[in-house]
NUKOLMAR-72889 format. One line per field, with one value per atom (N, C-alpha, C): x, y, z; atom name; residue in three letters. Coordinates in pm, whole numbers, m for minus. Example, Ala and Ser with C-alpha at 12.3 -4.5 7.8 and 13.67 -1.06 7.14 Angstrom:
BEGIN
x <- [1319; 1230; 1320; 1285; 1367; 1290]
y <- [m569; m450; m330; m225; m106; 3]
z <- [780; 780; 780; 708; 714; 787]
atom <- [N; CA; C; N; CA; C]
rest <- [Ala; Ala; Ala; Ser; Ser; Ser]
! end
This chain:
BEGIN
x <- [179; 55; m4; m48; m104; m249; m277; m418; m504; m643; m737; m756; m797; m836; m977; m1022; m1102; m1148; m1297; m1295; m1462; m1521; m1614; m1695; m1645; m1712; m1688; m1616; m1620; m1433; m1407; m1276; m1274; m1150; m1051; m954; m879; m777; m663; m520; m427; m384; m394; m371; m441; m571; m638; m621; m581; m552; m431; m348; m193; m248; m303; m367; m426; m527; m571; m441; m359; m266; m151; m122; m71; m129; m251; m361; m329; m318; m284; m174; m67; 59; 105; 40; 91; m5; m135; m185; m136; m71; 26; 163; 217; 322; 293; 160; 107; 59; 36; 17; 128; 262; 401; 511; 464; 498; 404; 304; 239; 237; 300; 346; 445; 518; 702; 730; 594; 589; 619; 656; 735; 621; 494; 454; 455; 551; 584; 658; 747; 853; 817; 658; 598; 545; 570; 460; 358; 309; 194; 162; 87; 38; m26; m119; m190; m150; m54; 52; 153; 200; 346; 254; 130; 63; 78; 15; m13; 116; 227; 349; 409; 347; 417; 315; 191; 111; 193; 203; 270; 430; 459; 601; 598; 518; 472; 414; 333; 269; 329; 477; 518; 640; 692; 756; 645; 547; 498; 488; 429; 435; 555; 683; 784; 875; 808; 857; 785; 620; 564; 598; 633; 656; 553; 596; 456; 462]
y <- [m4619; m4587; m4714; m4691; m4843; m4852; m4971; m4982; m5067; m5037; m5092; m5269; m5291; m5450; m5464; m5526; m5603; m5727; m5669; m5813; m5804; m5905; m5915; m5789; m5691; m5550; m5475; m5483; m5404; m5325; m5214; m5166; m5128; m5240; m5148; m5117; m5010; m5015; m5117; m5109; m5220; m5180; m5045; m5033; m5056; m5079; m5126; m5310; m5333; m5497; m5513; m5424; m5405; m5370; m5301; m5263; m5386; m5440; m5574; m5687; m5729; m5798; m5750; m5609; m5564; m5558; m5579; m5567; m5728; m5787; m5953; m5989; m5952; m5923; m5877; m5788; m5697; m5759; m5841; m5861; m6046; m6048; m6204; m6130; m6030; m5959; m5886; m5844; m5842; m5891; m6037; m6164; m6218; m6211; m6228; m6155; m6035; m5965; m5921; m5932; m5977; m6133; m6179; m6358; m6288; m6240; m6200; m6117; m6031; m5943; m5815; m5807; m5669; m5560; m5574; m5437; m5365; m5438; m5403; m5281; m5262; m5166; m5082; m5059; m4957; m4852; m4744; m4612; m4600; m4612; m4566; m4650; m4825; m4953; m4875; m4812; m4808; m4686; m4634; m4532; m4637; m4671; m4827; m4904; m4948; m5086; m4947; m4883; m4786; m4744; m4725; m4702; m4846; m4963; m5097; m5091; m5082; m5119; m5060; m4880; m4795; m4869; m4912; m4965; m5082; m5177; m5343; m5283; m5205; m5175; m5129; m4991; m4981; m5085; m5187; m5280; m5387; m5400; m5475; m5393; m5246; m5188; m5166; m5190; m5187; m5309; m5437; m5545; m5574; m5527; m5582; m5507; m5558; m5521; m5451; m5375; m5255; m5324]
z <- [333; 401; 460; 569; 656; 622; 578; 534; 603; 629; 725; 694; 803; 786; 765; 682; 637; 743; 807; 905; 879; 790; 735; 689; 620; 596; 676; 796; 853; 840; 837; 848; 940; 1046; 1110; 1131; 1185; 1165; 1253; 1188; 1251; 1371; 1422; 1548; 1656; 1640; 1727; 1748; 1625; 1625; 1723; 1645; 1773; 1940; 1959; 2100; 2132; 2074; 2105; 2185; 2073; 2065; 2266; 2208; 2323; 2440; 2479; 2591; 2638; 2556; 2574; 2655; 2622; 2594; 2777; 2794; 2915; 3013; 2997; 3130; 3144; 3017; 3115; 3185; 3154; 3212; 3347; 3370; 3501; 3533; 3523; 3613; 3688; 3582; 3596; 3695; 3696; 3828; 3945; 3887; 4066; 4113; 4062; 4104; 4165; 4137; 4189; 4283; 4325; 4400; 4389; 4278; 4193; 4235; 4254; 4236; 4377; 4483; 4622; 4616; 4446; 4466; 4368; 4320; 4255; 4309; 4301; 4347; 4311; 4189; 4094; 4020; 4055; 3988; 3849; 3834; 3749; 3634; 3666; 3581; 3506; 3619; 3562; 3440; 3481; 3387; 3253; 3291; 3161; 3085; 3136; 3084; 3029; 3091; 3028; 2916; 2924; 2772; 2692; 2678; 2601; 2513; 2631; 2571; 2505; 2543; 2443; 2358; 2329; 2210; 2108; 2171; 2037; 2004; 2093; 2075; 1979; 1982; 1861; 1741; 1741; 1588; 1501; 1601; 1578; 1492; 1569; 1503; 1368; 1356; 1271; 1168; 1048; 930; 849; 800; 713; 604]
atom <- [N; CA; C; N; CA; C; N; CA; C; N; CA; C; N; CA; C; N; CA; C; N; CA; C; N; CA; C; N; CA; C; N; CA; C; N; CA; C; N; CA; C; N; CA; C; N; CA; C; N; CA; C; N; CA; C; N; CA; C; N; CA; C; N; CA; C; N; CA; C; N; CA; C; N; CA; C; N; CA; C; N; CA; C; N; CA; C; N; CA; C; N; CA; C; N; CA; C; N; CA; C; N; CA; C; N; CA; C; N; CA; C; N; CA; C; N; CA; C; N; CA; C; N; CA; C; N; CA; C; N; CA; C; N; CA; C; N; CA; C; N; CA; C; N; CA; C; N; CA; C; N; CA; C; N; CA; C; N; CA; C; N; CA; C; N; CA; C; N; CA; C; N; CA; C; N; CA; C; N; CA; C; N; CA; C; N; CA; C; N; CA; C; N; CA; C; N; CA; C; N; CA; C; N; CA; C; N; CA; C; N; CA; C; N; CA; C; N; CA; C; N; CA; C; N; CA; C; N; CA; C]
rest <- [Unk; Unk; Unk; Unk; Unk; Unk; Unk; Unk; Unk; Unk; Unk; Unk; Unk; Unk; Unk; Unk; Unk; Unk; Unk; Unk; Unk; Unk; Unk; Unk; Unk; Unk; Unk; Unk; Unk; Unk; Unk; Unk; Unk; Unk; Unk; Unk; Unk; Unk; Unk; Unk; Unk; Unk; Unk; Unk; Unk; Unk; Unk; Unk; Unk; Unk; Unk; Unk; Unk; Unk; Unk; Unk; Unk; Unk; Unk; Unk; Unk; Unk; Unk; Unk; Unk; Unk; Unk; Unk; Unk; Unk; Unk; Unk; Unk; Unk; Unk; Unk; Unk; Unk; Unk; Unk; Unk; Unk; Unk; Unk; Unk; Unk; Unk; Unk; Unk; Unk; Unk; Unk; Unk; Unk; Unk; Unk; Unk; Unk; Unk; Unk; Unk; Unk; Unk; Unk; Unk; Unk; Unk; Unk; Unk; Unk; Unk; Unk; Unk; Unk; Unk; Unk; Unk; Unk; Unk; Unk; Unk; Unk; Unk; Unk; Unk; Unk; Unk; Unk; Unk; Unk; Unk; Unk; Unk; Unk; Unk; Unk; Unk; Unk; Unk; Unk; Unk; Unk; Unk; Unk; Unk; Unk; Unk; Unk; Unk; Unk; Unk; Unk; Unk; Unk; Unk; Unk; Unk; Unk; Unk; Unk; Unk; Unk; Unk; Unk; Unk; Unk; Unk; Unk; Unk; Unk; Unk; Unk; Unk; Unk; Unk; Unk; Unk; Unk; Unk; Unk; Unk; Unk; Unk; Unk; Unk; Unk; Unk; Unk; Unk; Unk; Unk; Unk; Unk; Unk; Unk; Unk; Unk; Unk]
! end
C-alpha cells in the first residue's frame, strides 16, 4: 500500500509529488523539441504535450521503487 508524505503536517500523496517531478521533467523535454523544431511535424501540440506528460509520469512511477 503507498503511503502519504508527510510535509510538515500536511499529507500528501506521492503521486502528486510524481506529477510534480514529471511536470519538470516534460517542460525541459518541450523546451528540447521546440529548439529542434519537432513540433513542425505535430498535429495536436497540446494533446502530444499531454500524451508526453502521461508517458514520463508513468515512466517515473515505474522506476521508483514502492
Amino acid at each position: 500500500m503507498i503511503r502519504e508524505v508527510d510535509l510538515y503536517g500536511i499529507f500528501v500523496s506521492p503521486l502528486l509529488l510524481w506529477m510534480v517531478a514529471a511536470l519538470l521533467v516534460c517542460g525541459a523535454v518541450r523546451r528540447g523539441l521546440g529548439a529542434l523544431g519537432f513540433y513542425r511535424f505535430v498535429w495536436h501540440r497540446p494533446l502530444f504535450d499531454l500524451a508526453l506528460l502521461v508517458i514520463v509520469l508513468g515512466a517515473i512511477v515505474a522506476l521508483i521503487p514502492l
